[in-house]
C-alpha positions as CSV (number, residue, x, y, z in Angstrom):
1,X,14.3,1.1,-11.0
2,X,11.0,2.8,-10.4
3,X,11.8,5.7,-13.1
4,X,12.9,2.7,-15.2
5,X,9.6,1.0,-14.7
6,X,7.9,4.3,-15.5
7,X,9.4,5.0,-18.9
8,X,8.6,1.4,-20.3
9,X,4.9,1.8,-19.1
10,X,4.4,5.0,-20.8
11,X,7.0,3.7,-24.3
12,X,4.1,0.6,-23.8
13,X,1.3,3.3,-23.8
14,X,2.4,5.0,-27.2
15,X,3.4,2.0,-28.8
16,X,0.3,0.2,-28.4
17,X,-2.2,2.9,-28.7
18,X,-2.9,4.1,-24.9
19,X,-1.8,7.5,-24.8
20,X,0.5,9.7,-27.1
21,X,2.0,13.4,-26.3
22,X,-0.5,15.7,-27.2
23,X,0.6,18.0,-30.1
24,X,3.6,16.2,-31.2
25,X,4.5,16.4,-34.5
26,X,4.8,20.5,-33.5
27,X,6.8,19.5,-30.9
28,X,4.3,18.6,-28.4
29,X,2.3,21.0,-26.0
30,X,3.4,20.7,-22.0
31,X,1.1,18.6,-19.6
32,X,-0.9,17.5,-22.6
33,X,-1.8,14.2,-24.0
34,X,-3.5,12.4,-26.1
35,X,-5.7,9.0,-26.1
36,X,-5.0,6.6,-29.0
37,X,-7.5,3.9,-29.6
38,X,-6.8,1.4,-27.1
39,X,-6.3,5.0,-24.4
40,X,-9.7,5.7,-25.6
41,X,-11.7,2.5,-25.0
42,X,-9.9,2.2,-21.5
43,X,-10.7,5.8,-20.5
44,X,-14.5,4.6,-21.5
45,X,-14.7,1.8,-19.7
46,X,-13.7,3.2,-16.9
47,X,-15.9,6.3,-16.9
48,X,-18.9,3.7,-17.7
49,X,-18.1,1.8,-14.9
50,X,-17.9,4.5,-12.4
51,X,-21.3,6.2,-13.9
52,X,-23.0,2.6,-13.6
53,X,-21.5,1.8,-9.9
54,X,-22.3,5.5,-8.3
55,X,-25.3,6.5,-10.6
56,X,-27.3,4.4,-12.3
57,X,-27.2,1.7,-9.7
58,X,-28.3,4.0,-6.4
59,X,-31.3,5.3,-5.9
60,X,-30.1,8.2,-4.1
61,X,-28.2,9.8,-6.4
62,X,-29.0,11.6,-9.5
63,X,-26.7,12.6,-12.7
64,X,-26.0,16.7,-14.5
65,X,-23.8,17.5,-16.9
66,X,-23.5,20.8,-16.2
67,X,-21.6,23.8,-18.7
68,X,-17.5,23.8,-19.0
69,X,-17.5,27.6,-19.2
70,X,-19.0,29.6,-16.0
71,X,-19.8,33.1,-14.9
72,X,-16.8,34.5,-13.1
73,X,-18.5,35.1,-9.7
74,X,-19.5,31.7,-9.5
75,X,-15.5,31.3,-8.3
76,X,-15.4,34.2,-6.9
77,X,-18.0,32.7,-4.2
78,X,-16.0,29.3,-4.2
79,X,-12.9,31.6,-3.3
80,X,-10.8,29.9,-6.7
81,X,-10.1,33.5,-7.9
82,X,-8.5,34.5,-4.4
83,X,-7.1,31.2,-3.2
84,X,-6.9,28.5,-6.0
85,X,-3.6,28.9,-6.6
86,X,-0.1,26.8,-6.9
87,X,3.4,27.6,-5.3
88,X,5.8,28.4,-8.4
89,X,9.4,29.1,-8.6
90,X,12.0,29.7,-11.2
91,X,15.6,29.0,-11.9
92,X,17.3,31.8,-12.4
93,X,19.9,29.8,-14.8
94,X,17.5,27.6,-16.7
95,X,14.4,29.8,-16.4
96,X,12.7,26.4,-16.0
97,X,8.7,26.8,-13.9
98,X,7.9,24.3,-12.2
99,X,5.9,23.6,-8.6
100,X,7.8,24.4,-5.3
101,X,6.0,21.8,-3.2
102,X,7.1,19.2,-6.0
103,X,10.7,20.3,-6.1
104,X,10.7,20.2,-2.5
105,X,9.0,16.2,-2.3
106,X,11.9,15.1,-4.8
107,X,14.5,16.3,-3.4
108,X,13.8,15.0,0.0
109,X,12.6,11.5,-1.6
110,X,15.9,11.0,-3.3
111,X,18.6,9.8,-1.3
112,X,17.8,11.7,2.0
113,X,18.5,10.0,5.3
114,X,15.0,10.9,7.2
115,X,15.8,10.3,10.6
116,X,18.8,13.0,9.9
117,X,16.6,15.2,8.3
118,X,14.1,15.1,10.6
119,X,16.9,15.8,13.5
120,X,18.4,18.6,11.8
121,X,15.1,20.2,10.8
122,X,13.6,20.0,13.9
123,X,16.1,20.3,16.2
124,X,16.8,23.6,19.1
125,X,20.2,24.7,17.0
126,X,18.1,25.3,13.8
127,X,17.0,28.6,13.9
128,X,15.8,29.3,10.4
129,X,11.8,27.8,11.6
130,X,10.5,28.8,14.7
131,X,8.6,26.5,16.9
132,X,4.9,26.3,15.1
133,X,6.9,25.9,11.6
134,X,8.8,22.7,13.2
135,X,6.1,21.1,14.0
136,X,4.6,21.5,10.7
137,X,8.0,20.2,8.7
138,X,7.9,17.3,11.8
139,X,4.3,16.2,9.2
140,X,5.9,16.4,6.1
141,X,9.3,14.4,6.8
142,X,7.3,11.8,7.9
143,X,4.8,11.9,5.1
144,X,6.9,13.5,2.4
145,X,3.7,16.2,1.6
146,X,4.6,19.7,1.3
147,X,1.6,20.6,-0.7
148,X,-0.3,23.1,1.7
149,X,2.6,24.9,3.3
150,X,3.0,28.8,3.0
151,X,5.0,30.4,1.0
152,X,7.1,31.6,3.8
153,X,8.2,28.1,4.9
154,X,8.6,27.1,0.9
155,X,11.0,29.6,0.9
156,X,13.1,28.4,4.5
157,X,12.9,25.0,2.9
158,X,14.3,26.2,-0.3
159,X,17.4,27.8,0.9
160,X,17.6,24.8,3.7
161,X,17.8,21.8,1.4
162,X,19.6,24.2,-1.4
163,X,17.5,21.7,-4.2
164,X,19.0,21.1,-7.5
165,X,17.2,22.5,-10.7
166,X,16.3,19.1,-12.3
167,X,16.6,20.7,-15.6
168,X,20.1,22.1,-15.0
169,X,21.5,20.9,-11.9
170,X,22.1,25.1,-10.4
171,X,20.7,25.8,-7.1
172,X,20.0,29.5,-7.9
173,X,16.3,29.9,-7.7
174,X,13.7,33.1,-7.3
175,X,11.7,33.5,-4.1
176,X,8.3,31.4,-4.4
177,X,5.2,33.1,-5.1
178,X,1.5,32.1,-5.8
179,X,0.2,31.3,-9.0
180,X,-3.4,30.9,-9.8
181,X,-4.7,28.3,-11.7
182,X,-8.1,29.3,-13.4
183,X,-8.2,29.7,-17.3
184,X,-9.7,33.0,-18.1
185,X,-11.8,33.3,-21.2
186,X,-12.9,36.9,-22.7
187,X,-16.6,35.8,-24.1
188,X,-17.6,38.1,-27.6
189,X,-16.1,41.1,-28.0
190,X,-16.9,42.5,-24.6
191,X,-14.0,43.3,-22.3
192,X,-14.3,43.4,-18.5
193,X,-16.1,41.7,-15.6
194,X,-19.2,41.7,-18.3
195,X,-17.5,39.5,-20.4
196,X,-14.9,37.7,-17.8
197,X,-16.3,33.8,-17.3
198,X,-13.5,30.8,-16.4
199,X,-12.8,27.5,-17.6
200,X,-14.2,25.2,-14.5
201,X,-11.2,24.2,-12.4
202,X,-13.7,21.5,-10.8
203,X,-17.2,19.6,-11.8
204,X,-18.4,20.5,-7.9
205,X,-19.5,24.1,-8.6
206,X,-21.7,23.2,-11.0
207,X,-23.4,21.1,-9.2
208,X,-24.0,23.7,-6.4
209,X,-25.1,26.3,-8.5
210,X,-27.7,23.9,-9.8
211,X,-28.9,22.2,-6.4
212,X,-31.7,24.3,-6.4
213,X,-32.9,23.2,-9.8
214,X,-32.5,19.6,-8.9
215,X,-34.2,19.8,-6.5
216,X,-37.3,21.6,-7.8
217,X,-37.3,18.9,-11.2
218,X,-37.1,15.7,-9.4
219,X,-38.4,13.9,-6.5
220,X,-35.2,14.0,-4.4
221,X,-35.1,13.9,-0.8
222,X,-32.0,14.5,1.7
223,X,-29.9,12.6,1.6
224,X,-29.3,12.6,-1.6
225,X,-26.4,13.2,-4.2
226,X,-25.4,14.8,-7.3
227,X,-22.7,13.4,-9.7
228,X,-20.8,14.7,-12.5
229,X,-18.3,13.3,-14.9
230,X,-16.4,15.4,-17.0
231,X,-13.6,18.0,-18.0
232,X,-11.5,20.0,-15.4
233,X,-9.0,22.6,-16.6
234,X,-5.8,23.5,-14.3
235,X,-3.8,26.0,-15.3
236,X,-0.5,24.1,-13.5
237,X,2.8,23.2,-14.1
238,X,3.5,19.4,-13.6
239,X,6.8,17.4,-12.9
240,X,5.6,14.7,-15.7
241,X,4.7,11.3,-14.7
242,X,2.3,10.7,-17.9
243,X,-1.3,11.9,-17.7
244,X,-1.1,12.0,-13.7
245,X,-1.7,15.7,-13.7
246,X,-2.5,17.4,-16.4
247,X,-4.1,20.9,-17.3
248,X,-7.1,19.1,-19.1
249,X,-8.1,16.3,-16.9
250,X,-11.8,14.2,-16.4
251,X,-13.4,14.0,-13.1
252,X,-15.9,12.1,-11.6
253,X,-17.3,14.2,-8.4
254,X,-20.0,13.6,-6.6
255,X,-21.6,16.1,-4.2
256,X,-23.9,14.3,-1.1
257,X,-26.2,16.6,0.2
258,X,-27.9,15.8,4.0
259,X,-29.4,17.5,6.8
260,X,-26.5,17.5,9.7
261,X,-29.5,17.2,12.4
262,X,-30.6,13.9,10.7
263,X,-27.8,12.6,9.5
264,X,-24.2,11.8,11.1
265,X,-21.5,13.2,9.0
266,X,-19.2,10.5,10.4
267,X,-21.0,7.8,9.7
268,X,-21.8,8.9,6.1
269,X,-17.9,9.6,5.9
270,X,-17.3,6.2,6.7
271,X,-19.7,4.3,4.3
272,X,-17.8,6.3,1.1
273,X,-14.7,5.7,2.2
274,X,-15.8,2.0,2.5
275,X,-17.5,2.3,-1.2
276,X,-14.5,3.8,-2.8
277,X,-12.0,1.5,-1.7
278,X,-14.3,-1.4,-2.6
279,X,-14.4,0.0,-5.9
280,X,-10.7,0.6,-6.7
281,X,-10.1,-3.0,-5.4
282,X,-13.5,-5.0,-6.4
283,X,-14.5,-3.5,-9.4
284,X,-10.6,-1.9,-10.8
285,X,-9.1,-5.0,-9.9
286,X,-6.2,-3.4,-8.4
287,X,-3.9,-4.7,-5.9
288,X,-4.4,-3.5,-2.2
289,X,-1.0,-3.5,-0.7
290,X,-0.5,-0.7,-3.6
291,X,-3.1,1.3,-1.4
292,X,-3.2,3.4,1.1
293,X,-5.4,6.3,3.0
294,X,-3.7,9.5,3.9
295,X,-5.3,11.9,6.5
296,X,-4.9,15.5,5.4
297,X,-2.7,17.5,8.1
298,X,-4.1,21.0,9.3
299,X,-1.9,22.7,6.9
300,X,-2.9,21.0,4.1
301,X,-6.9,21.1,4.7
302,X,-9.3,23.4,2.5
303,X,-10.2,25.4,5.3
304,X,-13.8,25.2,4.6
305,X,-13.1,21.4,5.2
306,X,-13.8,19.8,8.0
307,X,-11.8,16.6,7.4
308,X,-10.1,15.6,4.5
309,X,-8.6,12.0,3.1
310,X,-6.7,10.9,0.0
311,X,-6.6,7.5,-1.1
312,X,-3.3,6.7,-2.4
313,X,-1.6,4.9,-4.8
314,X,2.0,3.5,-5.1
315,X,2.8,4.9,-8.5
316,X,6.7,4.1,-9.7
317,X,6.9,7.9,-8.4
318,X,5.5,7.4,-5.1
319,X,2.3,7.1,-3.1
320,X,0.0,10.2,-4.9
321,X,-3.4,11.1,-4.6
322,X,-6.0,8.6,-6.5
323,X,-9.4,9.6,-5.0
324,X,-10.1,12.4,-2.2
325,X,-13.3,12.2,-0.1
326,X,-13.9,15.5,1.9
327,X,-16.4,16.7,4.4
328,X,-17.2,20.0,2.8
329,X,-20.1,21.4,5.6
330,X,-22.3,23.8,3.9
331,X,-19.5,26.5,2.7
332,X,-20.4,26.0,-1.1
333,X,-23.7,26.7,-0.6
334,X,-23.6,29.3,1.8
335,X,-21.1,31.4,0.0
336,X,-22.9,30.8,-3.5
337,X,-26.4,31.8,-1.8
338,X,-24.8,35.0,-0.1
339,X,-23.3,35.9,-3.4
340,X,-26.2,35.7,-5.9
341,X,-28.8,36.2,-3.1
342,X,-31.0,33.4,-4.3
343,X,-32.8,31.4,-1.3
344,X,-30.9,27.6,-1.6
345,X,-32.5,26.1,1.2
346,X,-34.3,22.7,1.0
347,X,-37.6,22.3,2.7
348,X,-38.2,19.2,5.0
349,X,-41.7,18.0,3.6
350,X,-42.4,16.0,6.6
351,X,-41.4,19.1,9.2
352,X,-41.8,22.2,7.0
353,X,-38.3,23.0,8.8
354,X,-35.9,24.6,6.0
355,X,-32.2,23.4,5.5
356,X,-29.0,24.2,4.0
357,X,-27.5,21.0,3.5
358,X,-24.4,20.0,4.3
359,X,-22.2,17.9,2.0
360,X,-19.6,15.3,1.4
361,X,-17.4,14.9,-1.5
362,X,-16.1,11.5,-3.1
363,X,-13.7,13.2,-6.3
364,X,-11.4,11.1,-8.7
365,X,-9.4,11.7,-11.1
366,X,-10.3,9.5,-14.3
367,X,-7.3,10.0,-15.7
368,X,-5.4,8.8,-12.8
369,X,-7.2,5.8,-12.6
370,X,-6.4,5.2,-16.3
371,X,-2.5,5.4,-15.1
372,X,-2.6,3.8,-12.3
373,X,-4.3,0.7,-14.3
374,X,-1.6,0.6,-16.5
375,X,0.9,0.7,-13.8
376,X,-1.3,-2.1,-11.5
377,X,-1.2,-4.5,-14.7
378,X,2.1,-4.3,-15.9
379,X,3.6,-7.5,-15.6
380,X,7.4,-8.6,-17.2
381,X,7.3,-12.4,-18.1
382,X,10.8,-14.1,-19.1
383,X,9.4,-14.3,-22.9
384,X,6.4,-11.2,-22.8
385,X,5.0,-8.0,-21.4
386,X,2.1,-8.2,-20.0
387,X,-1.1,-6.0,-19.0
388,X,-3.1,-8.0,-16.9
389,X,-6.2,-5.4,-17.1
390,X,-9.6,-6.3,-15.3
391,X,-11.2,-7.7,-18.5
392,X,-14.5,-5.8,-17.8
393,X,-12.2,-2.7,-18.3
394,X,-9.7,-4.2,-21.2
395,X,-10.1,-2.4,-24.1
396,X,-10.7,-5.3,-26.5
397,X,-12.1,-8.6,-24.8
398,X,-11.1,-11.0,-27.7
399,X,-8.7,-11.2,-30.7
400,X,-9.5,-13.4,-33.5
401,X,-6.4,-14.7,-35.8
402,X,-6.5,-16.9,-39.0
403,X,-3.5,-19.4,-37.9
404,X,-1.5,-18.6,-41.3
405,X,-2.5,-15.0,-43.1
406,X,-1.2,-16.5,-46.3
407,X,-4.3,-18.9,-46.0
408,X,-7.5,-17.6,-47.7
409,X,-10.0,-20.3,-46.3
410,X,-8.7,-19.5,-42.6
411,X,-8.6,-15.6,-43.0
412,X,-12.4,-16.0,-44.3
413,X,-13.6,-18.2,-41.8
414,X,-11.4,-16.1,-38.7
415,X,-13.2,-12.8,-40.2
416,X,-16.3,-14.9,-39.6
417,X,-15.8,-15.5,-36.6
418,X,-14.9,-12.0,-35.8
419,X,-18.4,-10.5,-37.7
420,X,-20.4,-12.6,-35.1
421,X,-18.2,-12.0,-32.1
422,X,-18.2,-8.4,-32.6
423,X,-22.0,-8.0,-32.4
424,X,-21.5,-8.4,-28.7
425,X,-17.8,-7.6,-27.3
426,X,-15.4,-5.3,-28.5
427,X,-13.3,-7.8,-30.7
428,X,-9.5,-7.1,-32.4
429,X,-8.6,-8.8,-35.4
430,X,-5.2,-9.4,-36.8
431,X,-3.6,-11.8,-40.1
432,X,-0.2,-10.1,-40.0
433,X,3.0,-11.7,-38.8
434,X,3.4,-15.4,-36.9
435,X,0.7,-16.0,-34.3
436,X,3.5,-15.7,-31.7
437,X,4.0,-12.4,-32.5
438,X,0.5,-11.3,-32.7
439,X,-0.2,-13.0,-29.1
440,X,3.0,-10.9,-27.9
441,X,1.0,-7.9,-29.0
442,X,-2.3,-8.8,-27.9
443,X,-0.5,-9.2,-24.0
444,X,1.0,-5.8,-24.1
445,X,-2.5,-4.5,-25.3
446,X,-4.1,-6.2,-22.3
447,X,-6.6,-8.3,-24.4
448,X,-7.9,-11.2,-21.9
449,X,-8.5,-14.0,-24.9
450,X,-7.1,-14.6,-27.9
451,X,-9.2,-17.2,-30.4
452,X,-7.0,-18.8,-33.1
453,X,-8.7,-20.3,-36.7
454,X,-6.6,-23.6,-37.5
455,X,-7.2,-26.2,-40.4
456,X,-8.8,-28.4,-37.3
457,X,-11.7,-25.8,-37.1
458,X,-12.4,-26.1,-40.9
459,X,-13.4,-29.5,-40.1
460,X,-15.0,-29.9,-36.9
461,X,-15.6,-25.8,-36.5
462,X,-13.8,-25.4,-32.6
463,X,-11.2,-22.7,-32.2
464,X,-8.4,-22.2,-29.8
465,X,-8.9,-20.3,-26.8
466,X,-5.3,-18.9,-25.5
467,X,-5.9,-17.2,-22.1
468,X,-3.5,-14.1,-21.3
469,X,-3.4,-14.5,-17.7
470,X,-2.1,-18.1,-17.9
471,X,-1.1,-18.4,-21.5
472,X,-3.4,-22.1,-21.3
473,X,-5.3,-23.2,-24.5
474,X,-8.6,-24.8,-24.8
475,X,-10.5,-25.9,-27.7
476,X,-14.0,-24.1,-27.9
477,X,-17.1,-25.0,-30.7
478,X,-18.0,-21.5,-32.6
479,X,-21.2,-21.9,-31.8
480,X,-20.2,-21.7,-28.1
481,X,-17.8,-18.5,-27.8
482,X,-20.6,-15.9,-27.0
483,X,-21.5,-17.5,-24.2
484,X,-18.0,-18.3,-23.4
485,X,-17.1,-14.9,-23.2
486,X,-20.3,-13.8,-21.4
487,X,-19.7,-16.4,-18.7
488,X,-16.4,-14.8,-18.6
489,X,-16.8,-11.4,-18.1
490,X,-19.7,-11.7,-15.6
C-alpha cells in the first residue's frame, strides 16, 4: 500500500508539472530530476519562506551565498576527503551498486518479525557479533537505522540476513567497502593538488571559512548566526523514493556561532529544536502525528558532534530524516584555523577576552521538504485527487475559467479578470475542456480557489468562488477578489 501510495504521488508529480526524471528523453540520468513549472514555484515558495522565517525576520542572523566550487583543503580540514564516505556493495549477478546500510533497512523493514530478530541477533548462541557489536544491532532493530555502522558489522549483517538483490532477487554480493562522496573537479589545465578543488558536499563550510569576514563587515555580536541556501552535490547511490536523496540537492543550513562560557549549548539546542518543529507544522502546514524526533545513537554521531537529532517524517517508505540540528562544538573552526593558519577568533568588545565560538547547526533538505509536501497533501476523494498544499506555499493561489470556452464574451471578461488578479497572486488560467474537468485538475495541482466567469457575472459582475478544501461555492463582486484573496492567504 505505501509503495502504491508512492508511485501515484510521483505519476501526480510528472503529470501535473512537479517534478520529471531528469535527462529523460536519453533515457534519464540516476538520482536526477527535474522541476516542471508547478515543481519550480513550490520549490520557491518554500525556499522564500524558510529565508523570510530564519533570515530576514531575526535580527541575529545574517545571510552569504558563498562559491559552489572550493579549494580542496578546505575538506581536507572538515575531514570530507578522509571520512565522507558511503558503505557500497555490489551484486556479483546483477552488478547492481547500491548503499549497504539501505539494503540492510529494507530487508529488515519488510516482513521481519522484530522481537525474533532481535532474539536471534542478540542472543548468547549467536556467535558471528561479539558483545560490543550486539549491543549496537540491539539500536538498530529497534530503530531500523544502520546508517553509521562499520563496515565490519555491514559485512556480519550481510551474510546474517543473506538480503535479496532488489534488482535480481540473488543473494551473492561483494564485501562492503567505503565510497567517498565528493565530486572532484580538475580547474584549467593544471593537473594536481594545484588545480584539485571539490564540488561542496555541504553549504556549512562555506560559512566557516567566511566567519572571519563576517564578522569584520558587519556589526555582529555572539550569538549570532550565518545561513545559507543553496546547492549540495553528493556523489551517492540512492534506493529511489523521488527527489528524497539525490546527488544535486538544495540546503538551507544555518551555522549559530556563541561563546560556550556565556551561552548554554542546551538551552540554545532546545529553542531550535522548538523553532524547527514550529515551522514544519505552523508555517508547512504539515500534519504532526506524521513527525517524529530521533536521537542519534553513538554509532551513528559525527564524532566531532556532541549530540545529534533528526526530525523525521513518515514518508510511504518510512520515517527518514527531514531536518537535522547538531551541536557541532568548535571542530569546524578549529580544524580550518589549524589548517590555513589564519587567527578565527572573535574578540569580546565588552571584555577584550578572545573566542572561538562554538556552534549549532539547524540543516534541511529543501528538496525533502518539497516531497514530503506532496506526500502530507495527498488526499483521495471518492470523485478527485487532491493536494491540500498550505496555500501560502501552493504554486498558483487562483485559477480563473470562462464557464463555456466556446463563449467569446466570457473568455474576454475571465482573461480580465485574470490580467487584474495576476498583478498580485500567482494566478492559472484555463478555457479548455468542461469546468469539471478543469477543477479536477486544478485539485491535483493544489490550487486553493478556483473563480468561474458565468453569464450571471456579465450582468451583475460577481464570480464564483469554488474552494478546494471543501469544494463550497460563493459568489464574490470583481471588484472584491483582491482583497478576498489577501484576507485569505494572511
Amino acid at each position: 500500500m505505501a509503495s502504491d501510495k508512492m508511485e501515484k504521488i510521483v505519476a501526480l508529480a510528472k503529470r501535473r508539472g512537479f517534478i520529471y526524471p531528469g535527462s529523460e528523453i536519453y533515457g534519464g540520468l540516476a538520482n536526477t530530476y527535474d522541476y516542471g513549472p508547478l515543481g519550480t514555484e513550490l520549490l520557491r515558495n518554500i525556499k522564500d519562506l524558510w529565508w523570510r522565517m530564519f533570515v530576514q525576520k531575526r535580527s541575529d542572523i545574517v545571510g552569504l551565498d558563498a562559491s559552489l566550487i572550493s579549494h580542496h583543503k578546505i575538506w581536507e580540514a572538515s575531514g570530507h576527503t578522509a571520512g565522507f564516505a558511503d558503505a557500497m556493495i555490489d551484486c556479483k549477478n546483477c552488478k547492481a551498486r547500491m548503499r549497504a546500510d539501505h539494503l540492510l533497512e529494507d530487508c529488515i523493514s519488510k516482513g521481519v518479525n522484530f522481537s525474533l530478530l532481535k532474539q536471534t541477533l542478540l542472543s548468547p548462541n549467536n556467535k558471528t557479533f561479539n558483545n560490543a557489536e550486539k549491543k549496537i544491532l540491539d539500536s538498530v532493530v529497534t530503530t531500523n537505522k544502520v546508517e553509521g555502522l562499520s563496515v565490519e558489522i555491514l559485512n556480519k549483517l550481510i551474510l546474517f540476513l543473506k538480503p535479496k538483490c532488489p534488482n535480481c532477487g540473488k543473494i551473492d554480493w561483494t564485501d562492503v567497502r567505503k565510497f567517498n562522496q565528493l565530486f572532484p573537479v580538475q580547474l584549467g589545465i593544471v593537473e594536481g593538488d594545484k588545480g584539485l578543488a571539490y564540488l561542496r558536499g555541504e553549504t556549512a563550510q562555506g560559512m566557516f571559512i567566511n566567519f572571519k569576514n563576517v564578522v569584520d563587515s558587519t556589526r555582529v555580536r555572539l550569538p549570532f548566526g550565518i545561513a545559507q541556501l543553496g546547492k549540495g552535490f553528493r556523489n551517492e547511490i540512492t534506493p529511489g523514493n523521488s527527489v528524497f536523496r539525490t546527488i544535486e540537492f538544495d540546503m538551507g543550513e544555518i551555522e549559530y556561532f556563541f561563546d560556550p562560557k556565556q551561552s548554554n549549548w542546551q538551552e540554545l539546542f532546545e529553542e531550535w529544536k522548538a523553532e524547527i518543529w514550529d515551522f514544519v507544522i505552523k508555517k508547512l502546514g504539515i500534519d504532526e502525528t506524521n513527525l517524529r524526533w530521533r536521537e542519534h545513537a553513538n554509532e551513528e554521531r559525527s564524532f566531532y558532534s556532541e549530540r545529534t537529532i533528526d526530525l523525521e517524517y513518515k514518508f510511504p517508505f518510512g520515517f527518514k530524516e527531514l531536518w537535522g540540528l547538531a551541536y557541532r562544538t568548535d571542530y569546524d573552526l578549529t580544524q580550518h584555523m589549524d589548517l590555513s593558519k589564519k587567527d578565527l577568533t572573535i574578540v569580546d568588545p565588552q571584555t577584550g577576552i578572545k573566542t572561538l565560538p562554538h556552534v549549532i547547526e539547524p540543516a534541511v533538505g529543501i528538496n525533502r521538504l518539497l516531497l514530503m509536501i506532496l506526500v502530507d497533501s495527498y488526499r483521495e476523494e471518492e470523485n478527485r485527487v487532491v493536494l491540500q498544499i498550505h496555500p501560502k506555499l501552493a504554486p498558483y493561489k487562483v485559477a480563473v475559467f470562462p464557464l463555456l470556452g466556446n463563449k467569446e464574451e466570457l473568455i474576454t471578461k475571465a482573461k480580465n479578470v485574470y490580467d487584474d488578479l495576476k498583478k498580485d497572486f500567482m494566478v492559472a488560467f484555463d478555457d479548455r475542456g468542461n469546468i469539471g474537468k478543469r477543477y479536477m485538475s486544478q485539485d491535483e495541482a493544489g490550487t486553493p480557489w478556483c473563480v468561474t466567469v458565468d453569464f450571471d457575472t456579465l450582468d451583475d459582475d460577481t464570480v464564483t468562488i469554488r474552494d478546494r478544501d471543501t469544494a463550497e461555492q460563493e459568489r464574490v463582486k470583481i471588484k472584491d477578489l483582491a482583497d478576498y484573496f489577501s484576507k485569505k492567504l494572511q
